[in-house]
C-alpha positions as CSV (number, residue, x, y, z in Angstrom):
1,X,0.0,0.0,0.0
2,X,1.8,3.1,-1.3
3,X,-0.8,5.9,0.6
4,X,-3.9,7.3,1.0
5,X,-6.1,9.9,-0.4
6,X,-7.1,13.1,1.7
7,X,-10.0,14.7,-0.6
8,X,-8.2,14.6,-4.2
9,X,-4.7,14.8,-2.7
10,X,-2.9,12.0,-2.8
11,X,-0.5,11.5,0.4
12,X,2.9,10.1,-1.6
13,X,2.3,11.7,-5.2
14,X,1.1,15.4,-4.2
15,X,2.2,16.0,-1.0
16,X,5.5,13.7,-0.3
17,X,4.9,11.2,2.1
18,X,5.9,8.0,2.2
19,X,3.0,5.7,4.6
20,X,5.1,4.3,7.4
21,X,2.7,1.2,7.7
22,X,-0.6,0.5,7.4
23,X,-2.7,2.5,9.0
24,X,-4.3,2.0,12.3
25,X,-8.4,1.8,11.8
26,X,-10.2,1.4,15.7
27,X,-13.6,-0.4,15.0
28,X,-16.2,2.4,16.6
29,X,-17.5,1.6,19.7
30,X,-21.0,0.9,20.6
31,X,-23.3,3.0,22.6
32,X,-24.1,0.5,25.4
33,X,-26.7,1.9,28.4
34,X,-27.1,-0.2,31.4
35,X,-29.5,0.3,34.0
36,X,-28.9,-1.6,37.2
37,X,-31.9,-3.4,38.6
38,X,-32.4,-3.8,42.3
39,X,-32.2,-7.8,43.0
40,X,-31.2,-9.0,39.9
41,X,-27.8,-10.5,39.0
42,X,-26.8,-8.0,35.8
43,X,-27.7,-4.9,34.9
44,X,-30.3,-4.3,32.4
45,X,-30.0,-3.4,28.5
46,X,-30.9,-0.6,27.4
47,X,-28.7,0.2,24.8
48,X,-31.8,-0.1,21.8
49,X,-34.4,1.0,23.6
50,X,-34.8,4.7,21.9
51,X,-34.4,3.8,18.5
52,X,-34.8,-0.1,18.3
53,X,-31.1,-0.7,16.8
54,X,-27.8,-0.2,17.8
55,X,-25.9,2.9,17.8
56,X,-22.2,3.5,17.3
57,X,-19.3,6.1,18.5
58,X,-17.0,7.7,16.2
59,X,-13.9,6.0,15.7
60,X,-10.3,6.8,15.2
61,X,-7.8,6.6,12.0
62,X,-3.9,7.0,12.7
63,X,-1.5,7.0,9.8
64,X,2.3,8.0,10.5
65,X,4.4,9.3,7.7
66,X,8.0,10.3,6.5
67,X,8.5,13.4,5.0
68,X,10.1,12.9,1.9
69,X,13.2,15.5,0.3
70,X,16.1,17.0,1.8
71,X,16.1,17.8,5.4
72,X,16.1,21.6,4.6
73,X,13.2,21.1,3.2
74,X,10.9,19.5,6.2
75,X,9.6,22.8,7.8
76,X,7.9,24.3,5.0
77,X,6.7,20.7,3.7
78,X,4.9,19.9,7.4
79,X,3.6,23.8,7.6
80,X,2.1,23.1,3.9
81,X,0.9,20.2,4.9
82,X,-0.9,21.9,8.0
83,X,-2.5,24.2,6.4
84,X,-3.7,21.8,4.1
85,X,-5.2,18.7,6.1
86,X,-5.0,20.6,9.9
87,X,-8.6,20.6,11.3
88,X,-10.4,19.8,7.7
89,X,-13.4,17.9,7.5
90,X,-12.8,15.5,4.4
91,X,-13.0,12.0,2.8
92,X,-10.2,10.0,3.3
93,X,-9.6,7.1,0.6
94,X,-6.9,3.9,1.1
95,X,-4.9,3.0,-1.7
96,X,-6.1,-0.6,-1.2
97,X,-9.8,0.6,-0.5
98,X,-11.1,2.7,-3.3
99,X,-14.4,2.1,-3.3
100,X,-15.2,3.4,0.0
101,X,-14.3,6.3,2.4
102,X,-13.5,7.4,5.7
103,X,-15.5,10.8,6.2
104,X,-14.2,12.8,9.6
105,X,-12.1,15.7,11.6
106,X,-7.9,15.5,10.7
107,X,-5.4,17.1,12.9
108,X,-1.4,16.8,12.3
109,X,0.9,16.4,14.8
110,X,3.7,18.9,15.4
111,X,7.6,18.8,13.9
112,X,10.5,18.5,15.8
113,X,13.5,19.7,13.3
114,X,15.7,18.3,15.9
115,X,14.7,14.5,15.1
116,X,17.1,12.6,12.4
117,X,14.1,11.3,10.5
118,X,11.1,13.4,9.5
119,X,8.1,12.0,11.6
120,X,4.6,13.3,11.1
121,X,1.3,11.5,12.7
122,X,-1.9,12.4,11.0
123,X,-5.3,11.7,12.6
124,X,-8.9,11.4,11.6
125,X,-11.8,11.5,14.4
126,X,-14.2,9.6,11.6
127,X,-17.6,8.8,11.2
128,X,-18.4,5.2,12.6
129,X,-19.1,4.2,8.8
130,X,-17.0,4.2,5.7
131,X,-19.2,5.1,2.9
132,X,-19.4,3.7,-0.5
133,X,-18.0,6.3,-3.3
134,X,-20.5,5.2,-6.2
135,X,-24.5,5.8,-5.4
136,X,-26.3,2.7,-5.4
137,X,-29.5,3.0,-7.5
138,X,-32.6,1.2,-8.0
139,X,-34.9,2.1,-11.0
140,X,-38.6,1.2,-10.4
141,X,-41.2,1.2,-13.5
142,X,-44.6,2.1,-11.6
143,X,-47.8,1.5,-13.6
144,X,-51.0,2.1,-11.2
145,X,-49.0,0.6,-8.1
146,X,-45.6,-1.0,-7.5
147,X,-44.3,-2.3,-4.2
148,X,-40.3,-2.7,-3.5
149,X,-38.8,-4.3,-0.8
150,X,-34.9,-2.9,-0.9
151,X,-32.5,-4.5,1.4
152,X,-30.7,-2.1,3.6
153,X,-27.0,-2.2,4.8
154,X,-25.2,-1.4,7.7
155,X,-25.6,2.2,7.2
156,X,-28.8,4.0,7.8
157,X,-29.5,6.1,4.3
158,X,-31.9,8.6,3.2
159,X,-32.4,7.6,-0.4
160,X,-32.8,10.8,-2.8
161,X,-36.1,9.8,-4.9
162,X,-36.1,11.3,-8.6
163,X,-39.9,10.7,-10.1
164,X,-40.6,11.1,-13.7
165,X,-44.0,12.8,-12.7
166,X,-46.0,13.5,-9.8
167,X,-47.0,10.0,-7.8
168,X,-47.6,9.3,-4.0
169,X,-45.3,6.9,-1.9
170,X,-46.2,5.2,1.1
171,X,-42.9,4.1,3.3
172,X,-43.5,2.9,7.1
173,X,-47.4,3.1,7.0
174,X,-47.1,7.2,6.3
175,X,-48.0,8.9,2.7
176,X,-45.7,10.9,1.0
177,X,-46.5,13.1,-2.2
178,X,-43.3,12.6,-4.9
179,X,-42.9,16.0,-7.3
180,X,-41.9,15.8,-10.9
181,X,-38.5,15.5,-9.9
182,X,-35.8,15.0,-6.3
183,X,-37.2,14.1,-3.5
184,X,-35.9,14.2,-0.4
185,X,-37.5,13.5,2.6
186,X,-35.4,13.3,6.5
187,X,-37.7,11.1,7.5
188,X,-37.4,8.6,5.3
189,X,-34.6,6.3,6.6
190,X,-33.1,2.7,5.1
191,X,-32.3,0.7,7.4
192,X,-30.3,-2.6,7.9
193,X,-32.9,-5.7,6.5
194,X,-35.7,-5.5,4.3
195,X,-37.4,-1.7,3.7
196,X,-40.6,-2.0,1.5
197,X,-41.8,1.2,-0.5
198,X,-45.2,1.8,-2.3
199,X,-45.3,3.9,-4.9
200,X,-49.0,4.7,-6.7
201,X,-49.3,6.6,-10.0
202,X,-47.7,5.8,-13.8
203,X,-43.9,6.4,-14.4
204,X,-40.7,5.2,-13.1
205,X,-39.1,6.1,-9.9
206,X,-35.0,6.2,-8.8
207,X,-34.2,5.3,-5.7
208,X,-30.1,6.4,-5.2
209,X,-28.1,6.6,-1.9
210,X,-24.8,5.4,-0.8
211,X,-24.1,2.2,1.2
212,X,-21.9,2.3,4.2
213,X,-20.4,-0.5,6.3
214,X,-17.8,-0.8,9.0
């Protein structure tokens, strides 16, 4: 693995740094919630009670690197590279990986010119999910009525709906009127398993999001 990609900058090619080794990816953490119960022997799980389904922490990418060229050279390369990457909110794409991303916070670590090789630790607080780079789309031919049951993955998505005329949708028992056009609607969730959408009136229907996954 030569590098990664922060947003459309590659880490070896634009900006001189050689990975050190593979970078270290912390699986996010569950949200657990325990409430202890007089009498009993454990404590009580709580942890899905809000929203049905568990719920994750944000979790942590670490990737050290060499600064490559002469040694005169490392203070202005790490100061570029600060104000580049230093407290950005961006994609972050492995080599090995490219057809998903890391979406989060990166901060660099400071330079000491006194060190004989040219250390510099960059960090991403990152959304529990990488998400796929390509939108996933389903196309749906409605004539009068159509259901679709779409499996969801691991990420919960809000699909944007694109109608080729004005038709009414019924997700989760509620009604939803579709304009000529994208549709959007927060409410409107995927989640992981089977998610069944009705959609009444003559046209077709796409259905696009992107997929995540641990």
């Amino acid at each position: 693995m030569l590098g990664v990609m922060f947003g459309s900058k590659h880490s070896f090619h634009d900006l001189g740094l050689w990975l050190k080794k593979y970078p270290e990816i912390t699986p996010p953490s569950p949200k657990t919630r325990f409430v202890d119960v007089p009498g009993a022997d454990s404590a009580l799980n709580m942890s899905k009670v809000l929203t049905g389904r568990m719920q994750y922490n944000r979790r942590t990418i670490k990737m050290e690197f060499s600064i490559m060229g002469p040694r005169e050279h490392w203070p202005q390369i790490h100061g570029e590279i600060l104000d580049l990457l230093h407290g950005q909110e961006m994609e972050l794409l492995l080599d090995d990986d490219m057809d998903f991303c890391y979406t989060g916070l990166l901060s660099v670590s400071g330079f000491d010119p006194q060190k004989v090789t040219s250390g510099v630790t960059i960090t991403m607080d990152a959304e529990p999910y990488r998400t796929r780079m390509q939108a996933t789309q389903r196309i749906i031919d409605v004539s009068g009525s159509y259901t679709a049951a779409i499996e969801g993955g691991k990420k919960p998505v809000c699909p944007t709906i694109t109608a080729s005329t004005e038709m009414r949708m019924i997700f989760g028992s509620v009604s939803y009127s579709l304009a000529d056009g994208e549709n959007v609607f927060p409410d409107v969730i995927m989640y992981e398993g089977r998610n069944v959408f009705e959609f009444i009136g003559n046209g077709s229907v796409t259905l696009a999001y992107r997929e995540g996954r641990f």
